[in-house]
C-alpha positions, 0 to 999 in steps of 0.5 A: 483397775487402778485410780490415781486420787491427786490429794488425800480425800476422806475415807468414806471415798477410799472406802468405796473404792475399796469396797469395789476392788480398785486399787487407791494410789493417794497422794499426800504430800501437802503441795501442788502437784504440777500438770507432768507429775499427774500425766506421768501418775496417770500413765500408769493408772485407769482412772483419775480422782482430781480433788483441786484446780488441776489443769485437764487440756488438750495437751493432758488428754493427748498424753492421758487418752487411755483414762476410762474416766475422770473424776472432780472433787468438787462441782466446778469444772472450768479447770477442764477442757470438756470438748476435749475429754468428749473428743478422747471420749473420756466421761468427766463428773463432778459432785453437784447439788450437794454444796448447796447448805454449806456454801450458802452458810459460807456467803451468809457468813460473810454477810454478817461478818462484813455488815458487822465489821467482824473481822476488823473488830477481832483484828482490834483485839488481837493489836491490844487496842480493845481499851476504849468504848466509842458509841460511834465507832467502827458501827456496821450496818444491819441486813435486816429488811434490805434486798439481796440481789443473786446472780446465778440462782441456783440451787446455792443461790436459792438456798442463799435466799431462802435463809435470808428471806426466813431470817431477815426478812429479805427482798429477794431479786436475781439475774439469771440467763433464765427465769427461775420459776420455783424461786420465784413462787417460794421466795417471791424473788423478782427477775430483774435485769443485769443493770437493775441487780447492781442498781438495786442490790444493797448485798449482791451476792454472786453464785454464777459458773465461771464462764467467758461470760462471767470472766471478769464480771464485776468489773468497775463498770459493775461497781460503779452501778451499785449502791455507795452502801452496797455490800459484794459477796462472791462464793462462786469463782474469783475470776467472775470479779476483776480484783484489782477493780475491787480494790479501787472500788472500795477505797474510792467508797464506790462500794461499802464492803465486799466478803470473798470466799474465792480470789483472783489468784488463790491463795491470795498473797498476804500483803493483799490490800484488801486484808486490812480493809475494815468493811471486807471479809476474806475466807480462803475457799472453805464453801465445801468444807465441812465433814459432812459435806466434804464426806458426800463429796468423796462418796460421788466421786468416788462412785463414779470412779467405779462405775466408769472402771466397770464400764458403766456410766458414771452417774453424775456425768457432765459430758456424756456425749463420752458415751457416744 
């Protein structure tokens, strides 16, 4: 049995594929594939191991409807067309719930670094113009004591919280489609409406799945709501913000800052005007990207590309009705 891998991933992933017999065609080149090369890669293959943003349609299970399986790098999936792959009974996985640390760190991380101005201050340095103390210039804010408000908790948002309540002492409210009990005992968060998160928030932090319902979100509409001190940090999708909106939010001082781990588009263009905004942090999608975690991630993909080519359930599926 042979699977297609559309990037290179690390070599815990290879080496249980290996270890199981399956034959690894990698690619390796540094650039996008487009969506014919893949369909014409996977023609000659059993199963595919998507590490990226690879569109999966209609059009590419018409064309790939003999895959025993597919396999995401990652634990969003929006770049796939479920109902679809259901219909040509193609199981689909995903590598969820083991994100959760480094994303998390990723979103506090930019926290600090938008309160504190951080990446305007190395930019300072970098121009030569580190020459002058000025007790009252370019001071940022503390999180100590202010109330984070999440939307989406989960197991990323409620790792979020929990560093920010133990470490800052954070007021915890969320927004969710459902009341999180667990987060509510241990955290002591407060469920609270749409408008009461944006109203409240001073760090509104977004951990959501983009869905037509979080598709352009936090739009003006949203930013106008928040607080002219309010901080927007968005690890989750780009699309859940409308960035242009962002944008004007924050040179209209609707909003005091914003750190992104996720654009609307990626990669982000390098005139971007947020780029020199003092009060936004950009990261370019680095949620996952550690070792470790990258290193889990390749071991479940890989593990349900074997088991989908021995004919077993995958065992992370998101569209098991494949089975049936």
């Amino acid at each position: 049995m042979k699977v297609f891998i559309t990037k290179v991933i690390p070599e815990q992933g290879l080496e249980v594929l290996r270890t199981a017999g399956v034959s690894i065609t990698q690619f390796s080149e540094k650039r996008e594939l487009s969506t014919e090369e893949i369909i014409d890669a996977c023609i000659k293959h059993d199963a595919l191991l998507s590490a990226g943003k690879n569109i999966i349609d209609e059009a590419f299970l018409e064309k790939c409807g003999h895959l025993k399986g597919i396999s995401l790098l990652s634990v969003g999936y929006d770049n796939v067309d479920i109902p679809a792959a259901t219909k040509h009974k193609i199981p689909v996985s995903n590598t969820p719930g083991v994100l959760s640390g480094a994303t998390s760190d990723i979103a506090l991380l930019l926290m600090l670094s938008v309160s504190r101005k951080a990446f305007y201050w190395h930019s300072i340095i970098g121009k030569g113009e580190w020459d002058f103390f000025e007790p009252t210039a370019g001071l940022g804010v503390e999180i100590t004591g202010k109330t984070l408000g999440i939307f989406g908790m989960g197991q990323i948002g409620s790792a979020l919280a929990r560093k920010c309540k133990s470490a800052y002492g954070m007021k915890i409210i969320y927004h969710n489609r459902s009341r999180n009990a667990e987060a509510e005992k241990e955290l002591d968060a407060t469920y609270v409406s749409w408008h009461e998160l944006l109203e409240q928030s001073d760090i509104l932090s977004v951990h959501a799945n983009l869905s037509s319902e979080t598709q352009g979100l936090f739009n003006m509409d949203a930013f106008t709501k928040m607080k002219p001190s309010g901080i927007f940090i968005n690890t989750a999708r780009g699309a859940i913000h409308n960035e242009g909106h962002l944008i004007e939010a924050l040179e209209k001082g609707m909003i005091w800052g914003a750190g992104l781990d996720v654009t609307n588009p990626e990669p982000m263009a390098k005139d971007n005007p947020l780029l020199d905004m003092p009060t936004v942090c950009v990261l370019p999608h680095i949620g996952s990207a550690t070792l470790e975690t990258r290193s889990v991630m390749s071991v479940i993909a890989a593990r349900n590309i074997v088991a989908a080519l021995q004919g077993k359930q995958m065992p992370q599926v998101i569209n098991p009705e494949a089975y049936r």
